[in-house]
N, C-alpha and C positions, 0 to 999 in steps of 0.2 A: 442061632445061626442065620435065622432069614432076616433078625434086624440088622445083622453083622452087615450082611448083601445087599440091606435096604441101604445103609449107612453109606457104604463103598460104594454103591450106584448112585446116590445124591452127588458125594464128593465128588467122583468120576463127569455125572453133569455140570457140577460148576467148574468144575476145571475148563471143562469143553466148553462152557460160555464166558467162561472170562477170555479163553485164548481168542474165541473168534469175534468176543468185543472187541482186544486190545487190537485185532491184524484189522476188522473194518474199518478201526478210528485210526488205522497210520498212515498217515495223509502227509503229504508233502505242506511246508509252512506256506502260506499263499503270498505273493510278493506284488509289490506293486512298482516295482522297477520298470522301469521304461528304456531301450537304448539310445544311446546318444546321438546327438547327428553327428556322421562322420567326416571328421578332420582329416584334410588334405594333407597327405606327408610328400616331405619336399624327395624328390627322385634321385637326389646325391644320397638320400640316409642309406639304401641299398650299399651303394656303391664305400661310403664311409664302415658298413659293417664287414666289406668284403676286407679291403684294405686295413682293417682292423686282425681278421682273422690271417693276412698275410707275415705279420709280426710274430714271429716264432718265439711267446714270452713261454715256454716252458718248463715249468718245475719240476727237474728232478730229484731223484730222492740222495741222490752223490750231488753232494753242491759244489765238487770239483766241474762238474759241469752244466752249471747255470752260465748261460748267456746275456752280462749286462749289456753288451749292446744293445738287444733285441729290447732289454725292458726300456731301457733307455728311448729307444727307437718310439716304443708304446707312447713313452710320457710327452714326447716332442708330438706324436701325431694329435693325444688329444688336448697338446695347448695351442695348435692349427688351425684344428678342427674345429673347438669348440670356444671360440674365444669372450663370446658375452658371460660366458660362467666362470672362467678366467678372472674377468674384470670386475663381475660382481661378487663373487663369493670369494670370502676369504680363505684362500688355499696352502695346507700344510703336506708335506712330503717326508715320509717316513719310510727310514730305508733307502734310502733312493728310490724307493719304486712303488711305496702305496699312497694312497689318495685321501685326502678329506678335505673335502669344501663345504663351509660355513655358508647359508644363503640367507640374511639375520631375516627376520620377519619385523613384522610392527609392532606385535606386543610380545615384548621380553619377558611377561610375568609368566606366560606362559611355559609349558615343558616343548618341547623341539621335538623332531619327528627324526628320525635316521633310515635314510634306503640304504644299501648297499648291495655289494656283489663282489667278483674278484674276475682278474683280467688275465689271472696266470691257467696255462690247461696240462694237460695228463700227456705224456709221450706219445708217440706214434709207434704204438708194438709191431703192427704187423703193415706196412706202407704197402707191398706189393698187392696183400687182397683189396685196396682202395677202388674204386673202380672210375674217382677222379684223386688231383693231386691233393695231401692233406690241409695245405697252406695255400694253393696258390691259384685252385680252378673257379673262386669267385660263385656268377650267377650264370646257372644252365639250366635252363627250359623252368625259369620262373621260381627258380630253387635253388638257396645259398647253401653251400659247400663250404665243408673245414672245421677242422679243431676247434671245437671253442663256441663253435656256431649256434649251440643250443647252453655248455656248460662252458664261459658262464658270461663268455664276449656277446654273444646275442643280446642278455639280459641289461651288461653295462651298457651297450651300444644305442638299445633302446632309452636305457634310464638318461643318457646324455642327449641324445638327441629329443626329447619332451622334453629336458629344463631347457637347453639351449632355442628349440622352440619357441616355449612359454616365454623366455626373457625377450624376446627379439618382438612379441605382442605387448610386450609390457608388465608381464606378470611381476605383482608382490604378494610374497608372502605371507598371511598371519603368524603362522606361527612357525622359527626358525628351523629352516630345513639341512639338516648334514647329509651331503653323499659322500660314501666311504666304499672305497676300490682297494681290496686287498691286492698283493701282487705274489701270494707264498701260497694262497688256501688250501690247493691240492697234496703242499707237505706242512699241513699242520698251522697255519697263520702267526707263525710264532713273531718274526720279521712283519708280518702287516699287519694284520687283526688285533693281535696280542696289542701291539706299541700301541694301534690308534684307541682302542679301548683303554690304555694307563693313561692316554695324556686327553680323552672324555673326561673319567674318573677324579683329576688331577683338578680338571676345568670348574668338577661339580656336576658335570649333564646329567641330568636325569629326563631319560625321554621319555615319550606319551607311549610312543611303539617302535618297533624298530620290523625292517621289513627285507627280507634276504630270498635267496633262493631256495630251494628243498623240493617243494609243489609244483604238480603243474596239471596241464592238464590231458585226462589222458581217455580213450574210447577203445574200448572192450578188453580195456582190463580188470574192470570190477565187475567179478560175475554175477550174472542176474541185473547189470544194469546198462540198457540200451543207448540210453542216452550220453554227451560227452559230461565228464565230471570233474571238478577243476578241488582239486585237492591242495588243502590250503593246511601245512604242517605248524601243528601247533604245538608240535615237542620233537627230539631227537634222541636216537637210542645214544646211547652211552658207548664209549671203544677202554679197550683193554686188550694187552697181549701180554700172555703169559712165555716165561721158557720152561724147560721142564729138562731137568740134565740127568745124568745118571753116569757114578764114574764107577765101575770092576773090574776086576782082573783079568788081561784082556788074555792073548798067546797064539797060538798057531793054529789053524782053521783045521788042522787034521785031527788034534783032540780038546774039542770043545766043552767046554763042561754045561751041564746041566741050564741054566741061564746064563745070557750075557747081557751086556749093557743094550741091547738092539730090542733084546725078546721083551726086560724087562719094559723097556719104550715103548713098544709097539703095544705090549700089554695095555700101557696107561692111557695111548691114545685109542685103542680100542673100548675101553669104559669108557672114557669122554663122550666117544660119540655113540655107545651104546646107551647111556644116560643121559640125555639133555635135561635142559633145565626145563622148570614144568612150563605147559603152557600158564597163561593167566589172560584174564579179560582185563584189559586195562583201563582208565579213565578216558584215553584217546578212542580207545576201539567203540568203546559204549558210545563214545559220542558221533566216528562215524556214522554208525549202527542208528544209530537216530536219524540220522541225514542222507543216508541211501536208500534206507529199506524200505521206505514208503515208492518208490521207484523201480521195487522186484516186484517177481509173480507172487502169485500169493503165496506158495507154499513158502522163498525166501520170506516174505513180510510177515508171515506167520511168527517164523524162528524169531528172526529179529525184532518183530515186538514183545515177543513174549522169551523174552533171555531167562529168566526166573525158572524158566521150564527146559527151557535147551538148551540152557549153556554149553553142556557137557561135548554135547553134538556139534554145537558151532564149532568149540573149540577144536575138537576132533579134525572137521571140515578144515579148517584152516592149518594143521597140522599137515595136511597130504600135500600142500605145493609149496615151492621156498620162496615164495612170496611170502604166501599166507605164513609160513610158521615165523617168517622172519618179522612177523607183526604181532607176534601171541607170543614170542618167549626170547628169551638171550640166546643166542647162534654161538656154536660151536665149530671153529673153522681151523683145525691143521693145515697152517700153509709153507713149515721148514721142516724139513727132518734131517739130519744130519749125521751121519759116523762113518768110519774109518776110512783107511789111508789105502789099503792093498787089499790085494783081493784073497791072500790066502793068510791074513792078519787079523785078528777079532779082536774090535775096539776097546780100550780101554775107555772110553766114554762117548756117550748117544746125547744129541741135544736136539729136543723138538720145540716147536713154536706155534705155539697154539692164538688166535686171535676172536676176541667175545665180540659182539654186538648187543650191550645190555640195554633192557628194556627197563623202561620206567617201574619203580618198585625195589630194584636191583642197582647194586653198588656194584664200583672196582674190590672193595673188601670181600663183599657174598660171593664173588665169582671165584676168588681165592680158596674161600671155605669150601665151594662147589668141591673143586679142583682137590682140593687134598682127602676131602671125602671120600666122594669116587674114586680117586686111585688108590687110594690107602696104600701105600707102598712106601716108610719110611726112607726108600733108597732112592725115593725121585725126589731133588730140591726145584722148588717150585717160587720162580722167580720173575717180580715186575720187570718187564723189556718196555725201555724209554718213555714218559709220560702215560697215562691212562686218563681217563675222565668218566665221571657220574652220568646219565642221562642228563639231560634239561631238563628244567621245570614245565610245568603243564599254563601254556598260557590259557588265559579265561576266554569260552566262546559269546558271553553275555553280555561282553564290554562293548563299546563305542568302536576302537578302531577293530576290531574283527568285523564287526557290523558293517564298516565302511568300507574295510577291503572288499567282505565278499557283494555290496551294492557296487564298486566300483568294475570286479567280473560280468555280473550281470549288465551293467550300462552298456557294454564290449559285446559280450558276449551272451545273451539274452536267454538263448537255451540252456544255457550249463546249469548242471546239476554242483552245488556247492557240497564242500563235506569238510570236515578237520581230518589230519590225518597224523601219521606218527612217519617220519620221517628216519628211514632206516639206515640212510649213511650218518657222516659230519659235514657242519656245513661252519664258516665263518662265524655264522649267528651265535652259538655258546659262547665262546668269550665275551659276548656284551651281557650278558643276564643279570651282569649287577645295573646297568643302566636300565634297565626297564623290563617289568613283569607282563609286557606284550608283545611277545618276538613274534614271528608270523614269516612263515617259510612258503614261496610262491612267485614263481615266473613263469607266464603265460606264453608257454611251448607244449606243441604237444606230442602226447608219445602215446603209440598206437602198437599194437603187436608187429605192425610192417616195419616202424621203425626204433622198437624200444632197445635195441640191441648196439644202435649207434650212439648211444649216451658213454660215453666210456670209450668208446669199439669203433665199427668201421663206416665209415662213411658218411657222419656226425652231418647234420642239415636241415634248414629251413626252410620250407614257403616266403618269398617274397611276399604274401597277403600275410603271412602269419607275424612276421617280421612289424609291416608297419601296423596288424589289430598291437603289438606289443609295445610300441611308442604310444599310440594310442590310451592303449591301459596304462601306462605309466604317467603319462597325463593326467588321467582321471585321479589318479592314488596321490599325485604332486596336490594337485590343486583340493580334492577332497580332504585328503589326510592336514594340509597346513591350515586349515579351516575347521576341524574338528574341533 
């Protein structure tokens, strides 16, 4: 018995000295980046974003009511606006309303670089709790207002105004740059994204990287880290929406029988969300987890170096907020519930609508199998609602243009804490994955608890400094990136 307790207390000690070698040695990577000197932006670029966010391109999900004027209106401001890119780059129009400009470089032996982003935004649900107009209050107290202003007109407005810049100093290319302007991305990119990636494809392109929105950056949202951290997405969860019907015998609400089509529903989405799917540590998470935790207290730097020992616990940790969980596992979201006609009539059929957010690891097929698992109830058919898609691939953080993006951050932005991250909506970027194994999700906005609510929501807007550090950075990634 006492060698048993000698045994167990040796083990016990090396445990304890390997944990607090691994949390001593997590040390942030040491950089040698320098910031840049800062570039004079012209004082119309303001004024070009306002007017930008004035154009009502909005995508709704009834395309009885899309507004071509307004896209239309979009196309004519930036062949205005920005007319040396115009003139040099070769420009295709897809749909009538999305963008791609060819800017050839010097050496064609090379692969082409692709920025993009998209010009269309999300409705205005609720206009009254605004507390300026959503289109049309411009810049107030050094701070742009309006739809769009951060997702996802900020990011093109910026991207245009650094090439048009650059072309007007004289900039050439090495290596051939595409900007690509969805004008659908908020309902799916089918019309923009989709086309300009078949007629890429058609072309031959295969790019070096391709570079979209997803990331940004953001200050005290990741706990335990003080510093701002610019979250650079280097994958995307996967979307699926299931239905779930139920047809029985329905009749008169005074004698009801035993189940009906409602109890039975209610049943299935009650398992759903009493079983989610497990958490799991993903390749994305691990490699945040490398890249912040050397920037927590110790007891986080602890956890996080030594995952081998705590996984369980992190996982756990990241379970308790729909953030966190919405980064450790497939989301479970009921957002239709549907039956009957009268109120004193018991449906003959219940339809609910269940919507996934699948994490890398996980398929449209496993979330299926989930689904019929869990509910086990022969009487629910369980059926694909319109298009679904896979996660994205995991692009590599070891390569050249991740290297370059995130020295390009830092040139900008000196303090930021860099990280990969897993990007939990859909963004444009998935439909290009056949062009190029280095997608990279990241517009230099930032979102703080004050204002993370406006992404989507009310009262969406910018810093005027933040606006031109973002032409700025787009600068940097132009001229770094076509030089890689």
């Amino acid at each position: 018995m006492k060698k048993l307790l000698l045994l167990l207390l040796i083990l016990l000690l090396v445990i304890v000295g390997i944990v607090i070698f691994n949390t001593i040695n997590f040390k942030p990577n040491p950089t040698d980046v320098q910031k840049v000197e800062e570039v004079s932006i012209p004082v119309e670029a303001v004024s070009h974003l306002a007017e930008a966010i004035s154009i009502r391109t909005v995508s709704f999900e009834d395309e009885a009511d899309f507004d071509s004027l307004q896209f239309q209106k979009f196309n004519d401001f930036i062949a205005v606006t920005y007319p040396l890119l115009h003139d040099r780059a070769e420009h295709t129009v897809f749909s009538g309303y999305s963008h791609l400009f060819k800017l050839s470089g010097t050496d064609a032996s090379i692969k082409p670089i692709i920025i993009m982003g998209h010009h269309d935004v999300v409705p205005i649900a609720s206009p009254t709790i605004w507390s300026v107009h959503p289109f049309t209050e411009g810049v107030k107290n050094d701070t742009i207002y309006g739809r769009g202003c951060i997702d996802d007109k900020g990011a093109v407005i910026s991207i245009l105004e650094s090439i048009e810049q650059l072309l007007g100093e004289g900039f050439q290319p090495k290596r051939t740059i595409y900007f690509a302007f969805g004008h659908d991305e908020e309902v799916s990119g089918g019309r923009g994204a989709v086309q300009i990636v078949k007629y890429l494809k058609q072309a031959g392109v295969k790019a070096e990287f391709v570079m979209d929105e997803g990331g940004v950056i953001t200050k005290g949202l990741v706990p335990g880290v003080a510093e701002e951290t610019a979250l650079i997405g280097i994958a995307e969860k996967g979307y699926v929406t299931y239905e779930l019907t139920v047809n029985m015998v329905g009749g008169h609400s005074s004698q009801p029988a035993k189940e009906t089509s409602i109890d039975v529903l209610a049943t299935a989405i009650s398992k759903l969300k009493k079983n989610p799917f497990e958490k799991k540590m993903t390749p994305v998470l691990e490699s945040f987890m490398d890249k912040v935790g050397p920037y927590m207290d110790f007891k986080s730097k602890m956890a996080f170096s030594n995952r081998w020992l705590f996984k369980s616990m992190l996982l756990s940790q990241y379970g308790k907020t729909k953030q966190g969980s919405a980064s450790v596992r497939t989301t479970t979201s009921p957002t239709i519930f549907d039956a009957g006609i009268k109120e004193n009539v018991i449906p003959t059929a219940s339809r609910a609508v269940v919507n996934f957010r699948i994490i890398p690891g996980e398929t449209v097929t496993t979330v299926k199998e989930h689904i019929i698992a869990i509910i086990d109830d022969d009487r629910i058919e369980v059926e694909l609602k319109g298009k679904g898609f896979d996660p994205s691939p995991i692009s590599p953080i070891d390569g050249e243009a991740y290297k370059m993006i995130s020295r390009s951050i830092n040139e900008i932005y000196p303090d930021v804490v860099i990280a990969p991250n897993l990007v939990i909506g859909a963004t444009d970027s998935r439909h290009y994955v056949d062009l190029s194994s280095n997608i990279f999700r990241f517009a230099p906005f930032h979102l703080t608890p004050n204002n993370m609510n406006c992404f989507h929501g009310v009262d969406e807007r910018a810093s005027v400094a933040e606006f031109e550090n973002a032409i700025r950075f787009y600068r940097q990634i132009i001229v770094s990136g076509s030089r890689l």
